[in-house]
Structure formats: C-alpha cells, structure tokens
PyMOL Python script that loads the backbone (N, CA, C, O; Angstrom):
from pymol import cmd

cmd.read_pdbstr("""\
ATOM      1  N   UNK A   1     149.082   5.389   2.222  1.00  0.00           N
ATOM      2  CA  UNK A   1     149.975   6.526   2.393  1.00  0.00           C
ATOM      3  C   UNK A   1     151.398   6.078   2.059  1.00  0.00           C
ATOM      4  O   UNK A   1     151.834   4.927   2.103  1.00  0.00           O
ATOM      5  N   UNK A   2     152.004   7.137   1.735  1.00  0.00           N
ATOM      6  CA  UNK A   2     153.892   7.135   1.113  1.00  0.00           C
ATOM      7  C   UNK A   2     154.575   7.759   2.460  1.00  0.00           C
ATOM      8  O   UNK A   2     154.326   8.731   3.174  1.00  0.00           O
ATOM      9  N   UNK A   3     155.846   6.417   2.455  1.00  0.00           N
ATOM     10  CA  UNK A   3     156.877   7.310   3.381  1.00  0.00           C
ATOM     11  C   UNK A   3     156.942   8.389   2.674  1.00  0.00           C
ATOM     12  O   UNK A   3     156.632   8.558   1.494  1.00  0.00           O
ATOM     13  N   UNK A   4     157.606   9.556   3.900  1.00  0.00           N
ATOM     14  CA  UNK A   4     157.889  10.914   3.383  1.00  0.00           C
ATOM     15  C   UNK A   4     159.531  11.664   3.560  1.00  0.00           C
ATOM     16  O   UNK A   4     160.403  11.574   4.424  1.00  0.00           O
ATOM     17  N   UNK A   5     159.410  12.397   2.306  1.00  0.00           N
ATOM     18  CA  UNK A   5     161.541  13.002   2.010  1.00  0.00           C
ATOM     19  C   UNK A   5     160.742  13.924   2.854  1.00  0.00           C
ATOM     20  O   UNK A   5     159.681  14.535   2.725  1.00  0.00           O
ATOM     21  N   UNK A   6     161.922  13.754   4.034  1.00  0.00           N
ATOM     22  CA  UNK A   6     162.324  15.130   4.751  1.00  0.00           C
ATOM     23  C   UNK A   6     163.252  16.354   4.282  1.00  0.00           C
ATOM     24  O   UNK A   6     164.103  16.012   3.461  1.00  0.00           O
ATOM     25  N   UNK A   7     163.261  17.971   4.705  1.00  0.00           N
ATOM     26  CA  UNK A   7     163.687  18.734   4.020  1.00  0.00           C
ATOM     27  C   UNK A   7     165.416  18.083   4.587  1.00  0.00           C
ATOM     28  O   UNK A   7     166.438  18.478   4.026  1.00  0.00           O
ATOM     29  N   UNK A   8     165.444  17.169   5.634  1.00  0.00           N
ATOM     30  CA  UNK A   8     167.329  17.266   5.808  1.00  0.00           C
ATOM     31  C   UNK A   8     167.586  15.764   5.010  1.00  0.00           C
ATOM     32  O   UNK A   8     168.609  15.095   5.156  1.00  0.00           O
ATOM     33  N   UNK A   9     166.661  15.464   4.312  1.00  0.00           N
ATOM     34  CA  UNK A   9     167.043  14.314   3.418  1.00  0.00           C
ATOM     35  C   UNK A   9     166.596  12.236   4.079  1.00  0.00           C
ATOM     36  O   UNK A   9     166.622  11.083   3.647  1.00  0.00           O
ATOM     37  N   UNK A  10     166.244  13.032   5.351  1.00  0.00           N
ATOM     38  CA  UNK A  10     165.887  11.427   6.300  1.00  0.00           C
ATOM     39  C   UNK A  10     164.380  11.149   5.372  1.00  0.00           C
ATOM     40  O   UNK A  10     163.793  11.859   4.555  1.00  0.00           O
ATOM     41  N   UNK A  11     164.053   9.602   5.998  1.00  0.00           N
ATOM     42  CA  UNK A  11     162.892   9.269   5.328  1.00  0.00           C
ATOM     43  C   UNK A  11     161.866   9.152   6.670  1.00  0.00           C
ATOM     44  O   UNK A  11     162.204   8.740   7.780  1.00  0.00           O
ATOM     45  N   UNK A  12     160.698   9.563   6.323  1.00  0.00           N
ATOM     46  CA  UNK A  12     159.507   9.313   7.700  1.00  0.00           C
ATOM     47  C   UNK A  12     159.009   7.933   7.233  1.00  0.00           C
ATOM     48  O   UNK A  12     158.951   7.640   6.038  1.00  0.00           O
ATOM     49  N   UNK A  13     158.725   7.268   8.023  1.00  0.00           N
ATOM     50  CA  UNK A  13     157.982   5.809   6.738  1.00  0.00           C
ATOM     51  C   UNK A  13     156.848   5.627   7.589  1.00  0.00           C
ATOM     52  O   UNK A  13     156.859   5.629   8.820  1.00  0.00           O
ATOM     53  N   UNK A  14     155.920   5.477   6.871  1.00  0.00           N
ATOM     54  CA  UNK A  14     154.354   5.593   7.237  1.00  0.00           C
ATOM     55  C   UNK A  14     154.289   4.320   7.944  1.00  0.00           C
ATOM     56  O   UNK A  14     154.798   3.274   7.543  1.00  0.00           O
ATOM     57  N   UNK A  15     153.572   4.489   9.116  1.00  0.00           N
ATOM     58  CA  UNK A  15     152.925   2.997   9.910  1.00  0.00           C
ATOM     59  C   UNK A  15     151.700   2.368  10.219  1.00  0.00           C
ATOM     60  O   UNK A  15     151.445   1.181  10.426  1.00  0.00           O
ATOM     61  N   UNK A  16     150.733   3.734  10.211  1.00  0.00           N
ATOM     62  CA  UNK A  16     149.467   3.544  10.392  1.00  0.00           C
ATOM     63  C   UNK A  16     148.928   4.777  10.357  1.00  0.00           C
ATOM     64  O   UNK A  16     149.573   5.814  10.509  1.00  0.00           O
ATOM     65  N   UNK A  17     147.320   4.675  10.087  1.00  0.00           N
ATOM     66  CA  UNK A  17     146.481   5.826  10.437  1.00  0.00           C
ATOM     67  C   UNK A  17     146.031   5.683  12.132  1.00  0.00           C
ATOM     68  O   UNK A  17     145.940   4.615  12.738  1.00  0.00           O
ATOM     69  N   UNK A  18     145.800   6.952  12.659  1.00  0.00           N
ATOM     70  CA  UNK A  18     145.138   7.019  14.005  1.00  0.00           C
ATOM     71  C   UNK A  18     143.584   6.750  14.191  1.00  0.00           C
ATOM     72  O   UNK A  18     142.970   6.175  13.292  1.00  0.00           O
ATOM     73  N   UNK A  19     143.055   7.091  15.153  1.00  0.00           N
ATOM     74  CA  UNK A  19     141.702   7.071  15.113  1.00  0.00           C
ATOM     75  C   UNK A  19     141.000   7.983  14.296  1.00  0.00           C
ATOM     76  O   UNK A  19     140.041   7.623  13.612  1.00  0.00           O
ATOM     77  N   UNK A  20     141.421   9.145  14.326  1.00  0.00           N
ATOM     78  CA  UNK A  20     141.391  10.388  13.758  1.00  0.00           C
ATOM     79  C   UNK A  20     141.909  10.272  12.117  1.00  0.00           C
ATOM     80  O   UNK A  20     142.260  11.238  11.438  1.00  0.00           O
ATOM     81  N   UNK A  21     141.880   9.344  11.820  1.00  0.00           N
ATOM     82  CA  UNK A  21     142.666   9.401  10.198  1.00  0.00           C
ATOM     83  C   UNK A  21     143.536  10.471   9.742  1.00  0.00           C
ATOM     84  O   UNK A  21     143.456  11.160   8.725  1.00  0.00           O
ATOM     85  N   UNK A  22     144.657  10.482  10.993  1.00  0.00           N
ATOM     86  CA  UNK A  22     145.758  11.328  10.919  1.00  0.00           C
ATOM     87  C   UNK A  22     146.921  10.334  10.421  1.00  0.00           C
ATOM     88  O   UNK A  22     146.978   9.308  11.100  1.00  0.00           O
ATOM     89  N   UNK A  23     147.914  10.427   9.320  1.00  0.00           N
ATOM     90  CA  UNK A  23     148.603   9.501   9.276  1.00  0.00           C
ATOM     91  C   UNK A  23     149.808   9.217  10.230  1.00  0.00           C
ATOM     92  O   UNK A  23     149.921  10.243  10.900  1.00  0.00           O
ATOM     93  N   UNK A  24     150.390   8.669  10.465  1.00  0.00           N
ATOM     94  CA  UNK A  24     151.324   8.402  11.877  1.00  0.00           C
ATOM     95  C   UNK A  24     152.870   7.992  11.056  1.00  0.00           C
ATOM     96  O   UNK A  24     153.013   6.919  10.470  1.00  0.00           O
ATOM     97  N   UNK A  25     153.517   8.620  11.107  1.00  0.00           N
ATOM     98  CA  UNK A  25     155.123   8.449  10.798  1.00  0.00           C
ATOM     99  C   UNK A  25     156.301   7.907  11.849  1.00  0.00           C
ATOM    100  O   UNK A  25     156.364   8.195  13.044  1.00  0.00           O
ATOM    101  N   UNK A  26     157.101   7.160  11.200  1.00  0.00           N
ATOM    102  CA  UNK A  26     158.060   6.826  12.369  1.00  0.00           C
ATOM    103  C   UNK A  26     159.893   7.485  11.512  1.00  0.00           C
ATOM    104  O   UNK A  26     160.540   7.119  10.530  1.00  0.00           O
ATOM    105  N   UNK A  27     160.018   8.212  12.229  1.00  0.00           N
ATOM    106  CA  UNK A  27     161.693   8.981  11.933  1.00  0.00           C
ATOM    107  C   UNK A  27     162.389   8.198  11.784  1.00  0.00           C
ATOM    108  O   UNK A  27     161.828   7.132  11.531  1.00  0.00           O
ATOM    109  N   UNK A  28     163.507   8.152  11.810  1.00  0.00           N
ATOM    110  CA  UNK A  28     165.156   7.506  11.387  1.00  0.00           C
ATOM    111  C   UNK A  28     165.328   7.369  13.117  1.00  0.00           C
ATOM    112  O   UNK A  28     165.772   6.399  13.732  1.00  0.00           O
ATOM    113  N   UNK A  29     164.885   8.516  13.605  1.00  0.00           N
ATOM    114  CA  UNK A  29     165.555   7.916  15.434  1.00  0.00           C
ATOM    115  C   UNK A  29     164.637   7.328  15.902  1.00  0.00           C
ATOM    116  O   UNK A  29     164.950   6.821  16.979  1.00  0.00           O
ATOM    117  N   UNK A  30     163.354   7.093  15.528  1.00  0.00           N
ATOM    118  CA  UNK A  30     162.323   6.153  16.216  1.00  0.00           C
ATOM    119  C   UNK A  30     161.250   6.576  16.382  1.00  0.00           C
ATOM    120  O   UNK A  30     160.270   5.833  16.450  1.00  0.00           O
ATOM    121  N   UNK A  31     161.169   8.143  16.507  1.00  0.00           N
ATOM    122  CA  UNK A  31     159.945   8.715  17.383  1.00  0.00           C
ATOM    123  C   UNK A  31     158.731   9.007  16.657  1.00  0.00           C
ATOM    124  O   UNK A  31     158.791   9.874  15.785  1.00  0.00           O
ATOM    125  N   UNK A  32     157.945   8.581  16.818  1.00  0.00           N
ATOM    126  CA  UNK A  32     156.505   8.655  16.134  1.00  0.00           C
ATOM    127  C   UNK A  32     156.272  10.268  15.626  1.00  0.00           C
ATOM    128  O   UNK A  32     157.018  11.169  16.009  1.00  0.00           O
ATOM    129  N   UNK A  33     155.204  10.474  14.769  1.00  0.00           N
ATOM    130  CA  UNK A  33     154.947  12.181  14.519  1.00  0.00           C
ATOM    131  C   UNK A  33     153.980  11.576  13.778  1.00  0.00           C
ATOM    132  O   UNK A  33     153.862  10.490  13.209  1.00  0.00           O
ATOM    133  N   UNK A  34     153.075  12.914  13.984  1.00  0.00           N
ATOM    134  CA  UNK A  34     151.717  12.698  13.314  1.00  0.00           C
ATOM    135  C   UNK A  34     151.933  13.658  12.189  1.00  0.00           C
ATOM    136  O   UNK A  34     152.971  14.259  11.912  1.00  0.00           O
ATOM    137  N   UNK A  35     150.586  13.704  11.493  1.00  0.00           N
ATOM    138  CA  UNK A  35     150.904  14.478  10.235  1.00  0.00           C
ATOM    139  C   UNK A  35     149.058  15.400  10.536  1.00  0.00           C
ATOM    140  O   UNK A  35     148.072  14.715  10.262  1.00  0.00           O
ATOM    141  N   UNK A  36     148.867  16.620  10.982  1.00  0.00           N
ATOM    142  CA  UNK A  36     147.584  17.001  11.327  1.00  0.00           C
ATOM    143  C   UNK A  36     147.300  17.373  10.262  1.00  0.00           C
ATOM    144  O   UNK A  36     146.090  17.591  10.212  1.00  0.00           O
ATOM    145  N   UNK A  37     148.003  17.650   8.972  1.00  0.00           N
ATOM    146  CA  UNK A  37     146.951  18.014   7.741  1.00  0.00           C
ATOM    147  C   UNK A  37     146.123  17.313   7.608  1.00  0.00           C
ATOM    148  O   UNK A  37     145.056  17.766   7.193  1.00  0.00           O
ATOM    149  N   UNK A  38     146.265  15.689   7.946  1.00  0.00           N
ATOM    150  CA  UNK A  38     146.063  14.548   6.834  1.00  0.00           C
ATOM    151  C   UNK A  38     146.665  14.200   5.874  1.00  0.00           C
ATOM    152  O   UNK A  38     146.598  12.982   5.709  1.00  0.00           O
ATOM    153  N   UNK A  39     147.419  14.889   4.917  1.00  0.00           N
ATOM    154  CA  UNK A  39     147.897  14.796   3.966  1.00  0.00           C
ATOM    155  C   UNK A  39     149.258  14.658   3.695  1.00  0.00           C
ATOM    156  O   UNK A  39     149.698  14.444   2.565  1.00  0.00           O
ATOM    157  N   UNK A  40     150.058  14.794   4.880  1.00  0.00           N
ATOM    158  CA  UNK A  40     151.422  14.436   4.720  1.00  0.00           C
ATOM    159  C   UNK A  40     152.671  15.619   4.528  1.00  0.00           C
ATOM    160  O   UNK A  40     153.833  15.577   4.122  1.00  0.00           O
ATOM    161  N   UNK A  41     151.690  16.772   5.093  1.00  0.00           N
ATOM    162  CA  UNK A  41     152.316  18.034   4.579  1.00  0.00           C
ATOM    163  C   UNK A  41     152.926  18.952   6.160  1.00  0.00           C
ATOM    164  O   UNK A  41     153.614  19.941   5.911  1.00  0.00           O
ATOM    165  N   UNK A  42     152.719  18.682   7.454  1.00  0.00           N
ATOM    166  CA  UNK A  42     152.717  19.036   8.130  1.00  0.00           C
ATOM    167  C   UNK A  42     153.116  18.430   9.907  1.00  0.00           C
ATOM    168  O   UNK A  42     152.442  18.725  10.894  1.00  0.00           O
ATOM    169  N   UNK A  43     153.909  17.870   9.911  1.00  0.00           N
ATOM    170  CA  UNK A  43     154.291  16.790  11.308  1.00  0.00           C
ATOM    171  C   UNK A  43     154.314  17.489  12.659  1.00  0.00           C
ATOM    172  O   UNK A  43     154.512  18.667  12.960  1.00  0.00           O
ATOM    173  N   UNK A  44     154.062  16.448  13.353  1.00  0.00           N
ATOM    174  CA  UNK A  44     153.652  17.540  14.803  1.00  0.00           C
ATOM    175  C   UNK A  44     154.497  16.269  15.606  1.00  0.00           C
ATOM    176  O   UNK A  44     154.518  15.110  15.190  1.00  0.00           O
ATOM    177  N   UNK A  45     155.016  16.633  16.541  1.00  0.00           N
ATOM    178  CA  UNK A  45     155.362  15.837  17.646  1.00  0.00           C
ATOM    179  C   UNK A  45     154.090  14.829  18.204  1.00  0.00           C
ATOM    180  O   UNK A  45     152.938  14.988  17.801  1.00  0.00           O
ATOM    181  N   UNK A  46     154.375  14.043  18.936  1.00  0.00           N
ATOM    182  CA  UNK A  46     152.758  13.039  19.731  1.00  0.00           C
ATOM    183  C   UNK A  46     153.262  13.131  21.267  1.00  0.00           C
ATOM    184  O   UNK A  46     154.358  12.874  21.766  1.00  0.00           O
ATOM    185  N   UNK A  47     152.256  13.514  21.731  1.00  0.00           N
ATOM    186  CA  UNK A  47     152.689  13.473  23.593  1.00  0.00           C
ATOM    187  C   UNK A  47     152.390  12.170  23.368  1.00  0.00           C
ATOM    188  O   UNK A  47     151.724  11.536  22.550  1.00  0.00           O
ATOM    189  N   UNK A  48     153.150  11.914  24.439  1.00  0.00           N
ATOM    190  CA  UNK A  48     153.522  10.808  25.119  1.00  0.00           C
ATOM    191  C   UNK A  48     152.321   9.871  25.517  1.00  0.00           C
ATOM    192  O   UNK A  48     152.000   8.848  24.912  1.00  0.00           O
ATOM    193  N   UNK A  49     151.587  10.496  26.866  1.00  0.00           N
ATOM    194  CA  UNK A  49     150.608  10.621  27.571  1.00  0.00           C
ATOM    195  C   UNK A  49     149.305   9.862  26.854  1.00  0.00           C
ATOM    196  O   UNK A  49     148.905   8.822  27.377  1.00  0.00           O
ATOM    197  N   UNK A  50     148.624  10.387  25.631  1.00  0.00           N
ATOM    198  CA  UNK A  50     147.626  10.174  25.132  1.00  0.00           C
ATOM    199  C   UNK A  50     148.036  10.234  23.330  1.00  0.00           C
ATOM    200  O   UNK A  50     147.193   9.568  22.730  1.00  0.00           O
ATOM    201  N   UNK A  51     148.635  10.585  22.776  1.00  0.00           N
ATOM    202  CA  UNK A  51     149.323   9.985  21.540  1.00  0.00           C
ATOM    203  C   UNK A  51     148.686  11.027  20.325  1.00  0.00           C
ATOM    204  O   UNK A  51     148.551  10.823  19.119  1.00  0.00           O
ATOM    205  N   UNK A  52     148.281  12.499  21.352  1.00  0.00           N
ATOM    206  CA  UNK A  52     147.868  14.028  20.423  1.00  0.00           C
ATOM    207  C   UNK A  52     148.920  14.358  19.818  1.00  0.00           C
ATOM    208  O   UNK A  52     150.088  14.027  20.023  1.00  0.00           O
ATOM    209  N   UNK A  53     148.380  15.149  18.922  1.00  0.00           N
ATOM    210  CA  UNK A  53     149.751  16.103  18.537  1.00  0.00           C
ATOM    211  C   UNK A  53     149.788  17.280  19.129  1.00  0.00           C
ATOM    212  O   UNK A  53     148.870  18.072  19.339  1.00  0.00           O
ATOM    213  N   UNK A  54     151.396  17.370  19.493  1.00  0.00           N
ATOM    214  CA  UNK A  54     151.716  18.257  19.855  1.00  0.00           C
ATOM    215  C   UNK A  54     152.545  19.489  19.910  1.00  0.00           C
ATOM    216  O   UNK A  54     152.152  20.589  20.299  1.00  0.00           O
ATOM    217  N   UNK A  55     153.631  19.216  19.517  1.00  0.00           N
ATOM    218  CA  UNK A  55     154.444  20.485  18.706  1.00  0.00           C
ATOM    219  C   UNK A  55     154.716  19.925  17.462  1.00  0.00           C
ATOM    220  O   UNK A  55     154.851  18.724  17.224  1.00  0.00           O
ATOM    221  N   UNK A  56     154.814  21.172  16.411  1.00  0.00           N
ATOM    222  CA  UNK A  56     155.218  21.386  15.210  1.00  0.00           C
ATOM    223  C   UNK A  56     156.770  20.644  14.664  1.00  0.00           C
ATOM    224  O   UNK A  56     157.595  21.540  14.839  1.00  0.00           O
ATOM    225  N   UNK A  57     157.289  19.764  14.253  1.00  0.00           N
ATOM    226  CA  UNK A  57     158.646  19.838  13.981  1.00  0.00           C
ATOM    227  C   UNK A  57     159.209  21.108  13.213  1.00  0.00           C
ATOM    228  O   UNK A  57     158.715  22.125  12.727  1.00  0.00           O
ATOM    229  N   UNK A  58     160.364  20.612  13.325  1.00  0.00           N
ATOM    230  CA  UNK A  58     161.214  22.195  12.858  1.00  0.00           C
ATOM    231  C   UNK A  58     161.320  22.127  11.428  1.00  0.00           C
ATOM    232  O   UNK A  58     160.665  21.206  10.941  1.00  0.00           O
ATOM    233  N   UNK A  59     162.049  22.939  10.506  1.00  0.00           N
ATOM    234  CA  UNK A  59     161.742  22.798   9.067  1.00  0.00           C
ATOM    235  C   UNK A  59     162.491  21.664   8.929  1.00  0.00           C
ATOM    236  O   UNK A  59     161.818  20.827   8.325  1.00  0.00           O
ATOM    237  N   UNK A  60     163.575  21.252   9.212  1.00  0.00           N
ATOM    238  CA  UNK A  60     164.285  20.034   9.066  1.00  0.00           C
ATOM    239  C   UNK A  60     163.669  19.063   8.774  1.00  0.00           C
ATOM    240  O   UNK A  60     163.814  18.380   7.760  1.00  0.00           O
ATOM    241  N   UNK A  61     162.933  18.914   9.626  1.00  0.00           N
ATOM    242  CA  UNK A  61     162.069  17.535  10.126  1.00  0.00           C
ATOM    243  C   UNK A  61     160.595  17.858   9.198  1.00  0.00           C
ATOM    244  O   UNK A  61     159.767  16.948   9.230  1.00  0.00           O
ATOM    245  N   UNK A  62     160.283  18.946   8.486  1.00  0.00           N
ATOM    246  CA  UNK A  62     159.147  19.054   7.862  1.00  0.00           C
ATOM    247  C   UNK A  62     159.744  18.357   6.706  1.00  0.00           C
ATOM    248  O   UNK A  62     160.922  18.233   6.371  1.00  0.00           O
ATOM    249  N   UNK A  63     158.010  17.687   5.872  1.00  0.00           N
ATOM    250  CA  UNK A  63     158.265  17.033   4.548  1.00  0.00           C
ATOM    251  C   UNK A  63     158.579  17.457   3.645  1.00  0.00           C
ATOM    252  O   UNK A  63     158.103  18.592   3.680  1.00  0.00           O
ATOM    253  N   UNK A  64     159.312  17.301   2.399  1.00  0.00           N
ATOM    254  CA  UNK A  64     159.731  18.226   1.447  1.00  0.00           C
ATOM    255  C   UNK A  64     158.709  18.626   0.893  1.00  0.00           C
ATOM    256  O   UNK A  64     157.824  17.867   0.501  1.00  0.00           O
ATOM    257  N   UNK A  65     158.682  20.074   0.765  1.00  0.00           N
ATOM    258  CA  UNK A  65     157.221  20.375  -0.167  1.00  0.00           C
ATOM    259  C   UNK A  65     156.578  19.908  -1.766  1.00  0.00           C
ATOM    260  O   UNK A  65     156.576  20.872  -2.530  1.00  0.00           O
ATOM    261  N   UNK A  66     156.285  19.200  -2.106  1.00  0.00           N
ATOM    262  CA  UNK A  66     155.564  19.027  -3.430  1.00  0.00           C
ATOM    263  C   UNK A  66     154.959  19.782  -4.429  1.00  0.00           C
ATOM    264  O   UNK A  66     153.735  19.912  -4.400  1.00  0.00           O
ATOM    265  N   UNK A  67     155.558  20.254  -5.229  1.00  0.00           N
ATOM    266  CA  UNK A  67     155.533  21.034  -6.450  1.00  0.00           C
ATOM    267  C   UNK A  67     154.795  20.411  -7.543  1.00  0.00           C
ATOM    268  O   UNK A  67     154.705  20.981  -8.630  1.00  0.00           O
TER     269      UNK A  67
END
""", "prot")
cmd.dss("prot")
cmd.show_as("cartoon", "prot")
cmd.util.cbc("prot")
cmd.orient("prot")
C-alpha cells in the first residue's frame, strides 16, 4: 500500500494491514485511521478500546479522490 494525499494537502503514510486486511494509516498528528474500503478511498477513525473503525473523517481528512 501507498501513503495517501489528503484533500487539506497532509500525507497519511501507510503502517500496516489489520487482521481484517483493512489498511491502517498514521496522520501528521499521530492518530491511527483505518481505511474500511480496503482500498484507500475512505478513513474512519479507530476506537480506542478494540482498534474498530469508527467514525468517518471529515472531507479534509478524506483521501484525494483518484481520477
């Protein structure tokens, strides 16, 4: 997997896949986000707790779309 351009210009940089062969991103401020497409098109927050996804990021924080 490719780090990913965010729509506000930050980079996500890929760290690992999950159990789930969800890919796992780490932000510019630190915080992990999953990607539930699979594909790198869609980031969700990770609870804390057990390391699901859980909310949607905002468009900011979504990947730039690929044309």
């Amino acid at each position: 997997m490719k780090d990913l351009i965010l729509n506000n210009g930050q980079t996500a940089k890929f760290v690992r896949m999950d159990d789930w062969s969800r890919p796992i991103y780490e932000l510019e401020s630190g915080r992990g986000v999953c990607c539930v497409n699979m594909d790198g098109t869609y980031l969700h927050t990770m609870s804390l707790e057990c390391g699901e996804p859980d909310t949607p990021l905002i468009y900011e924080y979504q990947p730039v779309t690929r044309r």
